[in-house]
gemmi code that builds the backbone of each chain (N, CA, C; Angstrom):
import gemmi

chains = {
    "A": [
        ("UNK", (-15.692, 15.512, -1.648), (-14.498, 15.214, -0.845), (-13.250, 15.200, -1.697)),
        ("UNK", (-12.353, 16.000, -1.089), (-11.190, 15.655, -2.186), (-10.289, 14.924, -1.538)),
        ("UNK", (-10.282, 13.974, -0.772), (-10.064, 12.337, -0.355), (-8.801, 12.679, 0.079)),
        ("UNK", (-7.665, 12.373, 0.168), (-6.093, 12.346, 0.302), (-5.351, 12.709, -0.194)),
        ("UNK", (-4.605, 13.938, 0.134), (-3.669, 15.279, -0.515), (-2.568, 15.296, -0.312)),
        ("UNK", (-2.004, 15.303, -0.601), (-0.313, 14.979, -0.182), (0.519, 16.451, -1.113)),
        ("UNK", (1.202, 17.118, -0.431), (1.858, 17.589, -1.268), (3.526, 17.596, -0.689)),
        ("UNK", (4.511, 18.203, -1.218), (4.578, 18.489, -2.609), (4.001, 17.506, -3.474)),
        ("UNK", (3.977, 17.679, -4.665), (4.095, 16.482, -5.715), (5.499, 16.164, -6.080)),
        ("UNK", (6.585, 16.976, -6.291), (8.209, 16.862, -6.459), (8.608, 17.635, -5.285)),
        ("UNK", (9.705, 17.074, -5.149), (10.446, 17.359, -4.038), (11.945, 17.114, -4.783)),
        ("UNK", (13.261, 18.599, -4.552), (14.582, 17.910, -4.371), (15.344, 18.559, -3.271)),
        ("UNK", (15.970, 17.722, -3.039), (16.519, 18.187, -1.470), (18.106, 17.868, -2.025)),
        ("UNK", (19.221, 18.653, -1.111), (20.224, 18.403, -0.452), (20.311, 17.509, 0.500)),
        ("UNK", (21.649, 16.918, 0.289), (21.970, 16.191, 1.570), (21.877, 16.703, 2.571)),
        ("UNK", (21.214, 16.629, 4.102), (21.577, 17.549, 5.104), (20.147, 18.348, 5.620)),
        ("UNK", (19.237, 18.479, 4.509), (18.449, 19.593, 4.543), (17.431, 18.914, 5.415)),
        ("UNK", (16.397, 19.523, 5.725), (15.022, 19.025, 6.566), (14.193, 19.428, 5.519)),
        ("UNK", (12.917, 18.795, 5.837), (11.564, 18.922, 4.736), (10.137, 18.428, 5.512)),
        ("UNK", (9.332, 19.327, 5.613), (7.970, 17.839, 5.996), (7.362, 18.017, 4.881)),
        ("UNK", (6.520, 16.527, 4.325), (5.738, 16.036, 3.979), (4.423, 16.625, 4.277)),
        ("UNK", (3.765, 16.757, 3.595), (2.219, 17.147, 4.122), (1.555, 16.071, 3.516)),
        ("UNK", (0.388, 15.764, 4.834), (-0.856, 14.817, 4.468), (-1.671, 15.014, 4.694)),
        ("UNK", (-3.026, 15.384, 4.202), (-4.244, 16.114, 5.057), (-6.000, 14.834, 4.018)),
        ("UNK", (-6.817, 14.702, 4.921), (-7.714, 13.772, 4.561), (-8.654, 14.136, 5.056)),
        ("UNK", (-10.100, 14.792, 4.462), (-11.064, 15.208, 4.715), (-12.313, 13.887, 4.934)),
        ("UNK", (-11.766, 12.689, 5.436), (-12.674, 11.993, 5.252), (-12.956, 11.254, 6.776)),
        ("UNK", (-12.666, 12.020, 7.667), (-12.278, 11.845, 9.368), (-12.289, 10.354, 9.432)),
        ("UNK", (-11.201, 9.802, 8.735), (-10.942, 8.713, 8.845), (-9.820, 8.844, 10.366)),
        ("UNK", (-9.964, 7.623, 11.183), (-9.041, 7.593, 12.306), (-7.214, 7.316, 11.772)),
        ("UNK", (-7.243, 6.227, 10.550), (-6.292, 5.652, 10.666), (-5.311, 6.232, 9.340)),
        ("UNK", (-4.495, 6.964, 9.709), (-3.316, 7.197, 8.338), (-1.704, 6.686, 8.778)),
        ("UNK", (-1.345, 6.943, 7.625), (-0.044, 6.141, 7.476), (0.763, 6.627, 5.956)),
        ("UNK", (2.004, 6.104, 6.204), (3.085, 6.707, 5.127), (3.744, 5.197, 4.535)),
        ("UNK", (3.758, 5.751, 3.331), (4.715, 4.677, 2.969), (5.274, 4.934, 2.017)),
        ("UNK", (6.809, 4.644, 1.907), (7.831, 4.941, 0.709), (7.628, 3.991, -0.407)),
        ("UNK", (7.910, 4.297, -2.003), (7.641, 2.948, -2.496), (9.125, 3.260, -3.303)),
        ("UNK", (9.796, 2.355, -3.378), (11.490, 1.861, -4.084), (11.063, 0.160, -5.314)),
        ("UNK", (11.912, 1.249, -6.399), (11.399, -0.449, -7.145), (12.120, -1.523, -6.394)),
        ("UNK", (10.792, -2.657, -7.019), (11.435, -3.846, -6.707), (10.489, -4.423, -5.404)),
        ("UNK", (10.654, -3.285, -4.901), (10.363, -3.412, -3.100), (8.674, -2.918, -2.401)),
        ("UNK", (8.102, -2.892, -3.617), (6.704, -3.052, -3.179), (6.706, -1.392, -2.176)),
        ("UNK", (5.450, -0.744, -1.520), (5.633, 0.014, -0.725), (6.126, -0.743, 0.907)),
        ("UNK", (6.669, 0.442, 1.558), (7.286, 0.030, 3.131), (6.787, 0.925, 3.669)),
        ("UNK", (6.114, 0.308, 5.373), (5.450, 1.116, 5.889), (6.183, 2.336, 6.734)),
        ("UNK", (6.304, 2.873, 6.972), (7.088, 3.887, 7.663), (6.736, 4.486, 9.034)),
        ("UNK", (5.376, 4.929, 9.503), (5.183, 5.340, 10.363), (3.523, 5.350, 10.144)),
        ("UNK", (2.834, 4.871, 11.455), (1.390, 4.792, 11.314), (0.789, 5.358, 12.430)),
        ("UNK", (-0.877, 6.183, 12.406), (-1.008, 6.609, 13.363), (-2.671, 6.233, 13.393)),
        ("UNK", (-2.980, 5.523, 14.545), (-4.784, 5.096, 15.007), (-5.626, 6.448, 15.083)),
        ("UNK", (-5.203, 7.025, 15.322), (-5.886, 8.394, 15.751), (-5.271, 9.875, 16.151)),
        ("UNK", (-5.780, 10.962, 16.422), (-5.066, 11.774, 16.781), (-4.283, 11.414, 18.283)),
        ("UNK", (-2.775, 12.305, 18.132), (-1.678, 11.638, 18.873), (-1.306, 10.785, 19.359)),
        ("UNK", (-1.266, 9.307, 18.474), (-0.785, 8.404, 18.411), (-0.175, 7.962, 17.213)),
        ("UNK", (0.995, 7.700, 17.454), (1.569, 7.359, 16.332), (2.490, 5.909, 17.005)),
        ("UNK", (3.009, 5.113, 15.764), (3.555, 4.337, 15.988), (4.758, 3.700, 14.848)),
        ("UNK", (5.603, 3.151, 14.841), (6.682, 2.939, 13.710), (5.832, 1.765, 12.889)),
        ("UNK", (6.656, 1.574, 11.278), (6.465, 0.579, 10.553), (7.374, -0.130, 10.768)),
        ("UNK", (8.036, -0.366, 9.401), (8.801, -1.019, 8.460), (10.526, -0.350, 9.108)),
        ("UNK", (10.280, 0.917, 8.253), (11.543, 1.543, 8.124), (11.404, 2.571, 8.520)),
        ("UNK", (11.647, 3.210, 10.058), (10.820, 4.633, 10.528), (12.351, 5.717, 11.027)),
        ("UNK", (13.547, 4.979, 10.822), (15.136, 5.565, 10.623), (14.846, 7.019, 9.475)),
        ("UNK", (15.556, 7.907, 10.838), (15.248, 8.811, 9.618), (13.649, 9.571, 9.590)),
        ("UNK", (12.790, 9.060, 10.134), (11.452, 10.051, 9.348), (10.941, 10.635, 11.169)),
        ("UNK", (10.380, 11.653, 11.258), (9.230, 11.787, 12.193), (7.768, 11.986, 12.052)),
        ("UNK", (6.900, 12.051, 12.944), (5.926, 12.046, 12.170), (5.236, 12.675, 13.952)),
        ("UNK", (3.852, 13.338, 13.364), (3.327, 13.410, 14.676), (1.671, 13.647, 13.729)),
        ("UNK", (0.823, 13.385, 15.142), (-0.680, 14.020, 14.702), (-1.363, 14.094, 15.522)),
        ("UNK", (-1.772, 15.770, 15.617), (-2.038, 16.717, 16.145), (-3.592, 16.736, 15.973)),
        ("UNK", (-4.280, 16.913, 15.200), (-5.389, 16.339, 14.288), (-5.961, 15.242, 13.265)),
        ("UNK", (-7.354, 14.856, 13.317), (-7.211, 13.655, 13.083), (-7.449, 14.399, 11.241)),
        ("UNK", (-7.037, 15.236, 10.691), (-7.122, 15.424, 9.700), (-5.529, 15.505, 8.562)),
        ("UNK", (-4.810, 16.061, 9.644), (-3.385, 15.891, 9.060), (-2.257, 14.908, 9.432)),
        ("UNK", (-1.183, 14.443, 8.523), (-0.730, 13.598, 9.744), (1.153, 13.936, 8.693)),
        ("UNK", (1.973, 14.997, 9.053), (3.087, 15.210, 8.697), (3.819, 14.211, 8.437)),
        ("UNK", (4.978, 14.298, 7.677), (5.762, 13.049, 7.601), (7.423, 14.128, 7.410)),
        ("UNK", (8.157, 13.769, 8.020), (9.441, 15.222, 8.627), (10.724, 14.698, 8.416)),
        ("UNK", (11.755, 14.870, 7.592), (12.629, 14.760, 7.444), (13.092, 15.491, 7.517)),
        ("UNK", (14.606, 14.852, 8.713), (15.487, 15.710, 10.204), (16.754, 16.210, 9.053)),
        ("UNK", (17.221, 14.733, 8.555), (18.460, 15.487, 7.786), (18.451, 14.512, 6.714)),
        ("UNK", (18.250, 15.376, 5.627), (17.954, 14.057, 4.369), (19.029, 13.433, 3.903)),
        ("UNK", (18.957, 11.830, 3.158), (20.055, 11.498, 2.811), (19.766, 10.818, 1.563)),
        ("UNK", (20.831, 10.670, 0.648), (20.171, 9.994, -0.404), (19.482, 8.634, -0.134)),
        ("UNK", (19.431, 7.860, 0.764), (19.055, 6.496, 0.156), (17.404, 7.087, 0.841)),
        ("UNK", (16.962, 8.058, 0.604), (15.495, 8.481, 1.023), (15.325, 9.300, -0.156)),
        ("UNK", (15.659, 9.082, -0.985), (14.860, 9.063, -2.649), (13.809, 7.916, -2.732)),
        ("UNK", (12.872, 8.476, -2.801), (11.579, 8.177, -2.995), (10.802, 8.010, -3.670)),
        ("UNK", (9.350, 7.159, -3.810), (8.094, 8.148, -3.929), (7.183, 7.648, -2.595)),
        ("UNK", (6.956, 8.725, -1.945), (6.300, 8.603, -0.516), (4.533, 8.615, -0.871)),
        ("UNK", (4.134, 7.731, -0.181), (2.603, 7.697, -0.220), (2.252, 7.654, 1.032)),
        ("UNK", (0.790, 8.683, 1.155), (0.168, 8.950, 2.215), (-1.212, 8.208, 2.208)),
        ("UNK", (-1.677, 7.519, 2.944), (-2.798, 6.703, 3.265), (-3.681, 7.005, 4.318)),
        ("UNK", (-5.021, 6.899, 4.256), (-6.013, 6.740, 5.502), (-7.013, 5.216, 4.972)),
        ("UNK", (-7.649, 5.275, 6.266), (-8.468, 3.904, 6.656), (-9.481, 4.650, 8.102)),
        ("UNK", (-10.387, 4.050, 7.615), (-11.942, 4.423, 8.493), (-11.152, 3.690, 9.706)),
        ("UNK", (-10.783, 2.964, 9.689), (-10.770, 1.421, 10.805), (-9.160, 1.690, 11.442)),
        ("UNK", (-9.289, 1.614, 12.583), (-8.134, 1.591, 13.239), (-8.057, 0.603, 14.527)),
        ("UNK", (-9.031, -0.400, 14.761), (-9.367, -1.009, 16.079), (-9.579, -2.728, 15.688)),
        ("UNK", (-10.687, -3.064, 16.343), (-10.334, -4.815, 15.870), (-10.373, -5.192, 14.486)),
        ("UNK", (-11.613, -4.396, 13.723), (-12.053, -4.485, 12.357), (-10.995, -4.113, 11.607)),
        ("UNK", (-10.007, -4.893, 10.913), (-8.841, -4.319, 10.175), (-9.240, -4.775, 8.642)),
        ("UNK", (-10.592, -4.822, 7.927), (-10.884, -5.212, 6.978), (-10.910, -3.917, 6.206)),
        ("UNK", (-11.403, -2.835, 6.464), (-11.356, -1.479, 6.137), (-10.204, -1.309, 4.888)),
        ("UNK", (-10.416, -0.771, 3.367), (-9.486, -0.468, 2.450), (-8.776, 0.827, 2.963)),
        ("UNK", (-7.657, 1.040, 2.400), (-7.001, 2.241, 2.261), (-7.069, 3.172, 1.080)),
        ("UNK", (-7.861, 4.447, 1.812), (-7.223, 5.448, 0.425), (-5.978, 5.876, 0.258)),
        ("UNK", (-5.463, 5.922, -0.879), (-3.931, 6.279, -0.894), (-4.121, 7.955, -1.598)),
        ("UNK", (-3.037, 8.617, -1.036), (-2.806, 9.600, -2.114), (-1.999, 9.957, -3.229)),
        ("UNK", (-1.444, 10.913, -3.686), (-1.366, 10.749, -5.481), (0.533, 10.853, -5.397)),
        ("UNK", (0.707, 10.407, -3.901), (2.931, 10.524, -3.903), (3.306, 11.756, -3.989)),
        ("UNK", (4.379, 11.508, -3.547), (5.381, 12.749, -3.525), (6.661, 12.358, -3.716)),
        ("UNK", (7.660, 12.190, -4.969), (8.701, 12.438, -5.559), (9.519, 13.133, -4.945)),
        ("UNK", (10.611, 12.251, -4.283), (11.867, 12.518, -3.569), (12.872, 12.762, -4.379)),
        ("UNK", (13.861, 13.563, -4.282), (14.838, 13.271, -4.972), (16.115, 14.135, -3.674)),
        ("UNK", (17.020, 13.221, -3.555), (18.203, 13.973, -2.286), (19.450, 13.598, -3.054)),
        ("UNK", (20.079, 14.452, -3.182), (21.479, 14.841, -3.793), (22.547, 15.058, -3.616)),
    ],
    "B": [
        ("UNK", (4.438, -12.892, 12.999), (4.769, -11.551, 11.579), (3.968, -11.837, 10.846)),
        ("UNK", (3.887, -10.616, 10.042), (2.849, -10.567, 8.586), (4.410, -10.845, 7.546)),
        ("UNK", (3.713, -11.563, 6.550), (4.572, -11.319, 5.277), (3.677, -11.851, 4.395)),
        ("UNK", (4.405, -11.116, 3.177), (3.680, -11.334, 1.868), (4.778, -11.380, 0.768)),
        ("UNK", (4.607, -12.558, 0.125), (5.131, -13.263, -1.167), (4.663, -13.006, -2.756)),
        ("UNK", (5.162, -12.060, -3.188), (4.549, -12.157, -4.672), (5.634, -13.145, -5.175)),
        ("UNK", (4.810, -14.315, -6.100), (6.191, -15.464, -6.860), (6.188, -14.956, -7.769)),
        ("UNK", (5.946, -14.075, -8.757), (6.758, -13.398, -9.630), (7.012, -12.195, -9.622)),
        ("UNK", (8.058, -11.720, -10.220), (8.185, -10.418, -10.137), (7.334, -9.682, -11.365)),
        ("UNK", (7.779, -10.161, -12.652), (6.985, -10.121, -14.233), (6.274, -11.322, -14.183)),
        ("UNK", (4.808, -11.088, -14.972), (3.958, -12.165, -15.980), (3.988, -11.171, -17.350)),
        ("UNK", (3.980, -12.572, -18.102), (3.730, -11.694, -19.168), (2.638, -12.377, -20.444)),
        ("UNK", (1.807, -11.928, -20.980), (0.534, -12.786, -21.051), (0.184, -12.134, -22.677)),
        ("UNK", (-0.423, -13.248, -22.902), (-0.908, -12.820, -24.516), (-2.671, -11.905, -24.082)),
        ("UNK", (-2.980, -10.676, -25.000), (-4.376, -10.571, -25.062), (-5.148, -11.682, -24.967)),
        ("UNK", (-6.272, -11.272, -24.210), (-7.290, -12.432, -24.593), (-7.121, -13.633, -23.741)),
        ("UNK", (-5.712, -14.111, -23.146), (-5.474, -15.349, -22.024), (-5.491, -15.319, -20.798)),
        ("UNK", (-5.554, -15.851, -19.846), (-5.970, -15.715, -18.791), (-4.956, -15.403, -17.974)),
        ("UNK", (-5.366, -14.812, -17.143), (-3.661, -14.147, -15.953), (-4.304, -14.816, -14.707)),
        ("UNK", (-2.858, -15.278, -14.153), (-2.429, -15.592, -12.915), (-1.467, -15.027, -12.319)),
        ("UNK", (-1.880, -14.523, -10.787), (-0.819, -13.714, -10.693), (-0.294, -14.434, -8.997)),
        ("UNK", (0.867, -14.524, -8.257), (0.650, -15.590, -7.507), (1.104, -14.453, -6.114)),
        ("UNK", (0.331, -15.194, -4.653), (0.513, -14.217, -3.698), (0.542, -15.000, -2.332)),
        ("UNK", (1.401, -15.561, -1.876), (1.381, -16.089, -0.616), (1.444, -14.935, 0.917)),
        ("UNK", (0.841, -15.931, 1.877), (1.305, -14.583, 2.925), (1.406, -15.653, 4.660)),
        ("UNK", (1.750, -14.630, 5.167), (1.794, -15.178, 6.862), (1.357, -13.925, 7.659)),
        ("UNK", (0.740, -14.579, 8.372), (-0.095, -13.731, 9.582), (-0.351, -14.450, 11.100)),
        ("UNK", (-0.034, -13.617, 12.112), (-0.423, -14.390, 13.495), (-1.545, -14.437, 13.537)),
        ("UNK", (-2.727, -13.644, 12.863), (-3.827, -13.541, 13.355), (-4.889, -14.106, 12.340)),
        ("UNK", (-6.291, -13.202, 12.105), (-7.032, -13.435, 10.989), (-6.995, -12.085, 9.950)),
        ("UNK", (-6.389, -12.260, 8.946), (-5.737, -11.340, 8.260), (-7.167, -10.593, 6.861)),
        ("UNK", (-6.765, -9.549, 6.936), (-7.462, -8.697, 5.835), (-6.765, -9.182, 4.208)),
        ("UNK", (-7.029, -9.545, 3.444), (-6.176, -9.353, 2.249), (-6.922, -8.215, 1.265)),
        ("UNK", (-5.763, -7.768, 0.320), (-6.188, -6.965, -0.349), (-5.058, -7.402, -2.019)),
        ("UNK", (-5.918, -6.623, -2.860), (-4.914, -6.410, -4.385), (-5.310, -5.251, -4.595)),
        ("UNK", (-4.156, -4.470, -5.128), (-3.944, -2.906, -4.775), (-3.336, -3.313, -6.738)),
        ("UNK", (-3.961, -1.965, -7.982), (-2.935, -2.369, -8.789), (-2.447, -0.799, -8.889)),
        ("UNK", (-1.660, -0.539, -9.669), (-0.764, 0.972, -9.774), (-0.598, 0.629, -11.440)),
        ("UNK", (-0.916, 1.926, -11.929), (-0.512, 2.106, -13.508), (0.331, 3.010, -13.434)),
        ("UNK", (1.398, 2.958, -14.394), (2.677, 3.841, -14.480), (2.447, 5.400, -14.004)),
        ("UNK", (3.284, 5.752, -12.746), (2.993, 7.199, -12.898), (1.631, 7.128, -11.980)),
        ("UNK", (1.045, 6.524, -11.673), (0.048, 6.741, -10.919), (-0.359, 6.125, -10.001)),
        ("UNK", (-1.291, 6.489, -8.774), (-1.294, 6.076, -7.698), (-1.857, 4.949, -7.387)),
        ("UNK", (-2.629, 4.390, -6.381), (-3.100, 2.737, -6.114), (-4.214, 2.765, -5.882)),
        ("UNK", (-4.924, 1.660, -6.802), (-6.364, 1.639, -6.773), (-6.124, 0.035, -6.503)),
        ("UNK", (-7.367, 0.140, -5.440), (-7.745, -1.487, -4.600), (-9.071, -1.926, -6.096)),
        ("UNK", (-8.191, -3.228, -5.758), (-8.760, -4.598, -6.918), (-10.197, -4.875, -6.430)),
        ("UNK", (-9.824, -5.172, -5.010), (-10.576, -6.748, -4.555), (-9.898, -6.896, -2.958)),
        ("UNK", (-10.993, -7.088, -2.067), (-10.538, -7.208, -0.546), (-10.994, -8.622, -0.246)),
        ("UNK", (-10.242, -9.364, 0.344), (-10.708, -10.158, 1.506), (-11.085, -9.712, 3.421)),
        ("UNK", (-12.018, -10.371, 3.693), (-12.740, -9.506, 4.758), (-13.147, -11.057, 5.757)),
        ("UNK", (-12.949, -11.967, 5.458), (-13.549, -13.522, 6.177), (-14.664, -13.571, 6.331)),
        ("UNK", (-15.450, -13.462, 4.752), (-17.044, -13.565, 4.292), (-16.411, -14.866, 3.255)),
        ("UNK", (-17.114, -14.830, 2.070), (-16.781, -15.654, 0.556), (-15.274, -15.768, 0.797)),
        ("UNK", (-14.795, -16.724, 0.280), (-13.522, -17.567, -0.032), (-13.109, -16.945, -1.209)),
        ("UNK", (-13.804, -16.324, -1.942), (-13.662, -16.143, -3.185), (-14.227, -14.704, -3.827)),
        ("UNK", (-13.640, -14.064, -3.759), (-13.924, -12.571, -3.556), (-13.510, -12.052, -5.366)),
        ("UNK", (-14.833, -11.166, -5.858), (-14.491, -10.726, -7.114), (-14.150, -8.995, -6.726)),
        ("UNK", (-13.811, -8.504, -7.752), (-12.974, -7.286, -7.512), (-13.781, -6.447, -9.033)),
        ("UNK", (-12.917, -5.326, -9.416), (-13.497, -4.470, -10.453), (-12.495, -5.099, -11.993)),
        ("UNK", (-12.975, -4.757, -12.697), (-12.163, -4.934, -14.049), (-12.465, -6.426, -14.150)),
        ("UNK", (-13.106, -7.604, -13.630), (-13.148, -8.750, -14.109), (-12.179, -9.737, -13.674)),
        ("UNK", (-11.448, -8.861, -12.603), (-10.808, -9.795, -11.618), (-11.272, -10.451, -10.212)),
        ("UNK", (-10.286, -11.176, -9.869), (-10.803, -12.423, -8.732), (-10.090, -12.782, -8.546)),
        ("UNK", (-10.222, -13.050, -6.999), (-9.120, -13.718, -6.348), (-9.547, -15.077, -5.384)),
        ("UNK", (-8.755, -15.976, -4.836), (-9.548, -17.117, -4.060), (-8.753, -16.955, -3.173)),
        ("UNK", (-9.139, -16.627, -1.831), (-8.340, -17.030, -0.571), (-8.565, -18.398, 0.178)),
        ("UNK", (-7.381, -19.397, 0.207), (-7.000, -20.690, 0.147), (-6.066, -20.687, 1.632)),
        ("UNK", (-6.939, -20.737, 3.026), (-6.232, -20.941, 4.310), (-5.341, -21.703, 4.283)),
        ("UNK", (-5.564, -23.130, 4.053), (-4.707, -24.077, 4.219), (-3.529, -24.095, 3.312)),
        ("UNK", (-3.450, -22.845, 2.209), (-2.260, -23.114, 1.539), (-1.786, -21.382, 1.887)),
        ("UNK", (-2.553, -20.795, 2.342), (-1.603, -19.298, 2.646), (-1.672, -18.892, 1.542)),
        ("UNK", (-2.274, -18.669, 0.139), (-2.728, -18.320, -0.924), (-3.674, -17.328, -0.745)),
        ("UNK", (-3.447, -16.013, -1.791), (-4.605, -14.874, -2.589), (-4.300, -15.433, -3.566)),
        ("UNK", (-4.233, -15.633, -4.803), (-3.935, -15.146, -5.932), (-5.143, -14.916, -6.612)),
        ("UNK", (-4.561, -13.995, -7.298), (-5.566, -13.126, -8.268), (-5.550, -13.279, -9.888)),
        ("UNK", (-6.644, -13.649, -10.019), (-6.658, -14.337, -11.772), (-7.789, -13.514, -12.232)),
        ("UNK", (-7.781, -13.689, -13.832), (-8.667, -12.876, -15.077), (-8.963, -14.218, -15.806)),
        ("UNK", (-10.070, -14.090, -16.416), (-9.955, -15.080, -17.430), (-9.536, -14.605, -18.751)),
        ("UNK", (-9.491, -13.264, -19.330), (-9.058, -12.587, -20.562), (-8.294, -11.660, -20.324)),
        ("UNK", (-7.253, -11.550, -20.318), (-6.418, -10.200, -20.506), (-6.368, -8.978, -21.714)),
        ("UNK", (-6.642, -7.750, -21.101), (-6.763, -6.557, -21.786), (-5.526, -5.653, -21.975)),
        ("UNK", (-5.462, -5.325, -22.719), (-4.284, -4.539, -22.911), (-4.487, -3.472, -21.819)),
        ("UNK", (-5.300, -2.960, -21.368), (-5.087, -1.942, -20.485), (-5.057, -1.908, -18.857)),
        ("UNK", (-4.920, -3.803, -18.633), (-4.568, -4.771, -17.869), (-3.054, -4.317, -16.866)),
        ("UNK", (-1.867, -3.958, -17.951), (-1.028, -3.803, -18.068), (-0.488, -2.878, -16.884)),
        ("UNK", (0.294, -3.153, -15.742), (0.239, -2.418, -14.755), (1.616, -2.832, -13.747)),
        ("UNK", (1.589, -2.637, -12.266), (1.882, -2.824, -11.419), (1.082, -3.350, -10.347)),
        ("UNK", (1.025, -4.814, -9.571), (-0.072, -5.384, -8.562), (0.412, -5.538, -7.508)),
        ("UNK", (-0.252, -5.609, -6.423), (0.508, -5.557, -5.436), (-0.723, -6.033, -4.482)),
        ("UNK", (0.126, -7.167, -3.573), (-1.004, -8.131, -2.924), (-0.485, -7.412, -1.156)),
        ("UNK", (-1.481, -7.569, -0.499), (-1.296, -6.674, 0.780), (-2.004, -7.285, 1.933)),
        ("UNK", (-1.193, -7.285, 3.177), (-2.018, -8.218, 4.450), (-2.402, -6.910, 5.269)),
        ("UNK", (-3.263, -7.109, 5.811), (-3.495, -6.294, 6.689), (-4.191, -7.220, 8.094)),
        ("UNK", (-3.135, -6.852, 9.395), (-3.389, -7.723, 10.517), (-3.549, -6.847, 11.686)),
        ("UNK", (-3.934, -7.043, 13.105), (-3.870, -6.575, 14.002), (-2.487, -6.129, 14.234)),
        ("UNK", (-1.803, -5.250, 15.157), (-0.621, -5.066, 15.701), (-0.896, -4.848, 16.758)),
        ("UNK", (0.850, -5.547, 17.297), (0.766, -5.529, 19.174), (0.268, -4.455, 19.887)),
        ("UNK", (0.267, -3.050, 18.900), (0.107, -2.076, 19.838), (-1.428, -1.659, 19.549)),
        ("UNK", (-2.208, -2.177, 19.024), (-3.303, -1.600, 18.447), (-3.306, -1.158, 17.161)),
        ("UNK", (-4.222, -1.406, 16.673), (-4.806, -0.637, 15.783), (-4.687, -2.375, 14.396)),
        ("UNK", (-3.629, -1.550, 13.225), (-3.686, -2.884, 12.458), (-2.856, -1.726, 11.793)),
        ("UNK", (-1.682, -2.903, 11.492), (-0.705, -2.730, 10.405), (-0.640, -3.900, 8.743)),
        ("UNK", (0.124, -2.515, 7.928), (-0.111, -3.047, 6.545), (0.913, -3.631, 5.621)),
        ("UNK", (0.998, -4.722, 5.315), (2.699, -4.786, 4.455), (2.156, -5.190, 3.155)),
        ("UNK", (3.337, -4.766, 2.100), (2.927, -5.030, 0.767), (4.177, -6.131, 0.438)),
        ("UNK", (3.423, -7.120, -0.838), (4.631, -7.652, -1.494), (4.910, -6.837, -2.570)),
        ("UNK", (5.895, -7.317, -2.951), (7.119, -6.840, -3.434), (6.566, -6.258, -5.253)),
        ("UNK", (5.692, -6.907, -5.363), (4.964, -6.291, -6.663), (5.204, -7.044, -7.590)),
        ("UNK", (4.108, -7.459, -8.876), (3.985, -7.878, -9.852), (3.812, -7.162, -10.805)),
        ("UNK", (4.860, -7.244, -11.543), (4.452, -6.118, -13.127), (3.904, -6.939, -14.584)),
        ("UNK", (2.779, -6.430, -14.676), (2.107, -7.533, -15.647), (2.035, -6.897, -17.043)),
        ("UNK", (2.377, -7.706, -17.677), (3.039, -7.220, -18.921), (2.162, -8.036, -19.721)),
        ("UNK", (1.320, -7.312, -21.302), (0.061, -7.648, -22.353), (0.400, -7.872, -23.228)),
        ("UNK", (0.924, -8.450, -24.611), (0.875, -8.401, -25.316), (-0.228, -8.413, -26.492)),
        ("UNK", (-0.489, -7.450, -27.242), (-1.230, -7.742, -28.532), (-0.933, -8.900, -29.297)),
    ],
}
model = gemmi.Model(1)
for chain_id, residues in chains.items():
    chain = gemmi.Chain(chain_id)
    for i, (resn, *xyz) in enumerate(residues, 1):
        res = gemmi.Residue()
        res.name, res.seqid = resn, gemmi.SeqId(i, " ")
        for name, pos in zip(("N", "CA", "C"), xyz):
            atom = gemmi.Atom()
            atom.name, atom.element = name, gemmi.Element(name[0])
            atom.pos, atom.b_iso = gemmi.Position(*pos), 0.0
            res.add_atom(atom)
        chain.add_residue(res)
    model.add_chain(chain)
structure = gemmi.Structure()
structure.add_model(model)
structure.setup_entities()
C-alpha cells in the first residue's frame, strides 16, 4: 500500500491564481480530511469528508473547496490564492467515520505553499 | 466544543531526564485522544491513542501518557530522554460532530528540545 499521496510536494502560486491539491489513499478508508499547518498554530482543520460525496467544513474552510467523488480521492481547490494561504497542507484518512471516532489518522507527506 | 491546550510551547530537557509534556482538552462528548509527534521537515507519526479502555495508555519510543477525566488531562511523559526525542508534539481530540462522522483539532504544539 502506498498509504496517503498528496502531491505537489512544492507548490508557488501568484496572487489570484487557482490550484487543486491532490489527495488519493489506497486504503478505502471512508474518512479524509485536510489540514493546513502555520507555526505556532498546531495543524487547522479545513474541510472533512465521511465518505464519498460528503463533505463538510473545519476550522478554516474561507477560501478552499473541496469535493469527493470517490472514496479514494478527495481534492483540496484553491479559487483565488492569497498570501495568508502559505502553507504546509496535510492530507489525512481514517477507517472510521461513524460513532467509533477512536480510529488513528494516516497523514500524508504535505504540500508546501508558497503565494506571492 | 472540542479544544485542546498544549501549556507549553518549548520543553527543554537534559539527556537521560524525564519529559513532561502538558495537554489539556474539552469535549461535549467521549473524546478519542491522541499524540501525534513531527520531526523537522517531516510528516506525523501517532505516539499513543486513547480509545476509553486503560487510563493509561503506552505508545512507541517509551512513551506514555495518562488520561485524567476529572482534570481534562493527556499528558505525555518519558522517563529518559533521547536525543533523537527531539521534535515537534502535538496532542489531538478527536470527538463526534453535529453532522456526523467525528472531527479533529490539534493543539498548538510542543517543541521539545534535548540537550546532550
Amino acid at each position: 500500500n502506498a498509504g496517503v499521496t498528496q502531491t505537489p510536494k512544492f507548490q508557488v502560486l501568484k496572487t489570484g491564481q487557482s490550484m487543486t491539491l491532490q489527495c488519493a489513499q489506497d486504503m478505502n478508508h471512508e474518512y479524509m480530511s485536510w489540514y493546513r499547518q502555520d507555526p505556532g498554530m498546531g495543524l487547522r482543520l479545513i474541510h472533512y469528508s465521511v465518505g464519498a460525496g460528503i463533505t463538510d467544513q473545519g476550522e478554516v474552510p474561507n477560501g478552499y473547496n473541496v469535493s469527493r467523488s470517490t472514496t479514494e480521492d478527495f481534492p483540496l481547490r484553491l479559487l483565488s490564492a492569497a498570501p495568508s494561504q502559505t502553507s504546509v497542507y496535510f492530507c489525512a484518512s481514517s477507517a472510521s467515520s461513524g460513532q467509533e471516532s477512536s480510529y488513528e489518522q494516516y497523514f500524508g507527506p504535505g504540500t508546501r505553499l508558497t503565494v506571492t | 466544543a472540542q479544544s485542546v491546550t498544549q501549556l507549553d510551547s518549548h520543553v527543554s530537557v537534559s539527556e537521560g531526564t524525564p519529559v513532561l509534556l502538558r495537554c489539556n482538552y474539552s469535549s461535549s462528548y467521549s473524546p478519542s485522544l491522541f499524540w501525534y509527534v513531527q520531526h523537522p521537515n517531516k510528516g506525523l507519526q501517532l505516539l499513543l491513542k486513547y480509545t476509553s479502555a486503560a487510563t493509561l495508555v503506552k505508545g512507541i519510543n517509551g512513551f506514555e501518557a495518562e488520561f485524567k477525566k476529572s482534570e481534562t488531562s493527556f499528558h505525555l511523559t518519558k522517563p529518559s530522554a533521547h536525543m533523537s526525542d527531539a521534535a515537534e508534539y502535538f496532542c489531538v481530540v478527536s470527538d463526534l460532530s453535529a453532522t456526523g462522522g467525528f472531527k479533529t483539532i490539534f493543539g498548538a504544539g510542543t517543541r521539545l528540545f534535548v540537550k546532550a
